[in-house]
Phi, psi and omega in degrees: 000130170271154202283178203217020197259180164246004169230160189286337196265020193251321164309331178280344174320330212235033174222146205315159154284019186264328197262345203307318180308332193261328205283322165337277216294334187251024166276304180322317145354278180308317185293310185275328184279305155285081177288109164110343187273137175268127176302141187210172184245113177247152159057002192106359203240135160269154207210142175235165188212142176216149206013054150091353170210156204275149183206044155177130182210171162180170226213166197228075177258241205243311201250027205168141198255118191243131187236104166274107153238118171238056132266082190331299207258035179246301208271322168297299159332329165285322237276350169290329180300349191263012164066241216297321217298190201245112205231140169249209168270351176214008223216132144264131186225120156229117182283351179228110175298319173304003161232058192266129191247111182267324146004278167320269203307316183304308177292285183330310135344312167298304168312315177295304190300345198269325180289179179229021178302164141269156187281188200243000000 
């Protein structure tokens, strides 16, 4: 179900607290990592965005902490590094917060902001 808040700080307000601390720590990320991008509540989601589309979000789901990179050849380029987790095509799912590599994610931020791909 999508959230309804209308700001990321009012969405992270509204996610369990077992979650609130990593989803904190991978806005600050996003924020320090995307440079030049606007933070925005998109689909229900926070989402960053640059010349008008979002290319990088994540979410709070029922079963699991979901990291949207919609950059196609950004999320290939990672994806054996990202090991156990569950990688679709633009979707990262980690059902165990210990194992979100915040590391990992800081390049995948990086990359993204460094391509020039359009999102997906």
């Amino acid at each position: 179900m999508q959230s309804k808040a209308k700001t990321v700080t009012a969405y992270l307000s509204q996610v369990p607290a077992t979650r609130r601390a990593a989803l904190t720590k991978l806005r600050k990320l996003c924020v320090q990592s995307l440079v030049g991008y606007e933070e925005v509540m998109e689909y229900g989601l926070p989402g960053y965005r640059k010349n008008g589309k979002v290319e990088i979000a994540f979410a709070s789901q029922k079963n699991h902490v979901s990291l949207y990179v919609l950059k196609r050849s950004v999320l290939d380029a990672h994806r054996t590094a990202l090991g156990t987790a569950s990688v679709g095509k633009g979707c990262i799912r980690y059902r165990n917060l210990q194992s979100l590599d915040f590391a990992l994610i800081e390049k995948l931020l990086i990359a993204t902001r460094a391509s020039g791909e359009d999102p997906c």
